[in-house]
N, C-alpha and C positions, 0 to 999 in steps of 0.2 A: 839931301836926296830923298829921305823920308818922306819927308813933306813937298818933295815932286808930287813920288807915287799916290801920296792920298788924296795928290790935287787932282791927278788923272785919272784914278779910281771914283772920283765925284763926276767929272764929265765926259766918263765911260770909255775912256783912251786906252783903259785897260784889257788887254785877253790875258786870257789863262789857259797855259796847255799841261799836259802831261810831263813830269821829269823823268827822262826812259835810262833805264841804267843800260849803257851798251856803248857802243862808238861811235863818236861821230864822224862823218864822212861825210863827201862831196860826190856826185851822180853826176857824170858829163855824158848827155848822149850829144849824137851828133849826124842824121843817116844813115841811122842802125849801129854807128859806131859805139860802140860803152865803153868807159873807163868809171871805175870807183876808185875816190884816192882820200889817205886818212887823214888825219890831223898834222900828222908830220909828213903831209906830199906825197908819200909813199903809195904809187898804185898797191891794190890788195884785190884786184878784178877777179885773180886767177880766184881765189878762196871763196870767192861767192858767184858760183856759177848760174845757180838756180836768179838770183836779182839782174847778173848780167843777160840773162836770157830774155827777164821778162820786159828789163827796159828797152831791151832791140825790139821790140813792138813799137816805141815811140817814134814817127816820122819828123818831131820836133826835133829845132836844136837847142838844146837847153842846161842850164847848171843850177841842180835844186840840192840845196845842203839839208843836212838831214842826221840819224841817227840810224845805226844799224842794231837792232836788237834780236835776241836770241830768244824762240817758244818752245816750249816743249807744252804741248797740246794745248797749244794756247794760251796759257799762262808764260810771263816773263821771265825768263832767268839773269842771273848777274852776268855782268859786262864781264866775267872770265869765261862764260861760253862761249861770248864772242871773240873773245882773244886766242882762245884755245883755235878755232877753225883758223884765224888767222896765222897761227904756226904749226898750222897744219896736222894738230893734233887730233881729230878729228874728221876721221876719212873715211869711215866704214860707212856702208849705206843702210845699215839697219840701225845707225847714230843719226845722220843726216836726214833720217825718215822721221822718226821720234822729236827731232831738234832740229826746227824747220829759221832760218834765216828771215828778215823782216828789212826794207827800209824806210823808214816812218820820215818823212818826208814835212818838214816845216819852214821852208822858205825856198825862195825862186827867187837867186842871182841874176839870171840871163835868161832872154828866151829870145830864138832865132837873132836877128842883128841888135836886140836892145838888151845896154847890159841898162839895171833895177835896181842896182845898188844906193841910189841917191832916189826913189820914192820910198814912199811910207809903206810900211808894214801893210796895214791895209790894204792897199793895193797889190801889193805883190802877195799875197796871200788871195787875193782874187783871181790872179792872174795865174796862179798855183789851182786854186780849186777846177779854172778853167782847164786843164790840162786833162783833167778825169782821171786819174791813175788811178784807183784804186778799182774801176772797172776796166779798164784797158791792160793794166799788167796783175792778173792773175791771182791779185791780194798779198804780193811780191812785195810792191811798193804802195804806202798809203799815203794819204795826206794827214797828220797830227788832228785830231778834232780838238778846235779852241773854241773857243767861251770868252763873251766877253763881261767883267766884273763893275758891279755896278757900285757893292759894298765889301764892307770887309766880311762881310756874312757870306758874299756869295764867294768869296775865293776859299773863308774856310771850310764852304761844303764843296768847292771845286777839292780841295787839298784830301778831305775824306776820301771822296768817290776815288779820285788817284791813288790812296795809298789800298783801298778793296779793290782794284783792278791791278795790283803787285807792282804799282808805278815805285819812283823812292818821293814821290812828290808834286808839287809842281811849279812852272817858270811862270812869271809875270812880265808877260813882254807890251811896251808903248805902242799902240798902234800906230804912232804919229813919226816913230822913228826910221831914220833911213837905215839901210842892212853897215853894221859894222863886222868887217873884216877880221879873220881872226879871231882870239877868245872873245868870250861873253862880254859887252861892256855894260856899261850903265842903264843902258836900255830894257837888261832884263836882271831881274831878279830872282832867285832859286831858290824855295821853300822847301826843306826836305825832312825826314822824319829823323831823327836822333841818330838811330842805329847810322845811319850812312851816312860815313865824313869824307869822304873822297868828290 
């Protein structure tokens, strides 16, 4: 598998994005319809009102997976900020002001009748970029800024600039691959900095 990745790293099959400590989740609009639902199925819509709000701007119908991350003025906090909202431990609005909700948005399952599961990466990341979100919903929802890795130099200064912008790292994902279902598979790889074993 090693020697997959350094084959695809040679003929630039490689991106690199950001490793976001927060939860992952699934964004279904549908006709202004929203629903957010997490890793174990469970809608969580109710607890992020501000992301369901901005995606009812979207006229598409669409399923873009992604990552919910927690700022407090703009820097990242750990994925127990986000879990805190999720049990609703965090309600007051001078918390919610301070500690503003994200959902960073890295791939596009579906859009209107075609599901994209079976193209490559690349394009469904094109097909993502074309959506505009992060001008259309309010800096609510963004799209992941990836990179693509030519050497191992450039992934370990991708890995740098990630860990100075309070990432835990970053993913190496194959352009060439179709979207796999479920956890991470083979397709991508997580580099992350020592402190973070989870």
């Amino acid at each position: 598998e090693a020697m997959e990745r350094l084959s695809e790293i040679a003929a630039g099959a490689i991106a690199v994005e950001d490793k976001y400590d927060g939860i992952r989740a699934q964004l279904h609009c549908d006709g202004g319809r929203v629903a957010i639902f997490g890793r174990d199925a469970n809608e969580i819509s109710v607890a992020l009102p501000e992301i369901v709000g901005a995606a009812s701007q979207l006229t598409e119908s669409v399923v873009i997976d992604g990552e919910i991350v927690a700022l407090d003025e703009g820097m990242p906090l750990a994925a127990s900020a986000v879990q805190s909202r999720l049990r609703g431990a965090e309600t007051t609005l001078t918390v919610r002001e301070r500690i503003s909700m994200q959902f960073v948005a890295f791939d596009l399952i579906a859009l209107d009748d075609r599901l994209l599961i079976g193209s490559s990466l690349e394009d469904r990341r094109t097909a993502l970029a074309a959506l505009a979100l992060d001008e259309r919903c309010e800096g609510l929802i963004r799209v992941a800024p990836q990179q693509a890795a030519q050497s191992i130099d450039d992934i370990e200064a991708a890995f740098i600039a990630a860990r100075m912008r309070g990432s835990e790292g970053v993913v190496l994902k194959s352009t060439t691959a179709p979207y796999a279902p479920g956890r991470r598979g083979s397709a991508w790889l997580k580099l992350r900095s020592e402190e973070h074993t989870s």
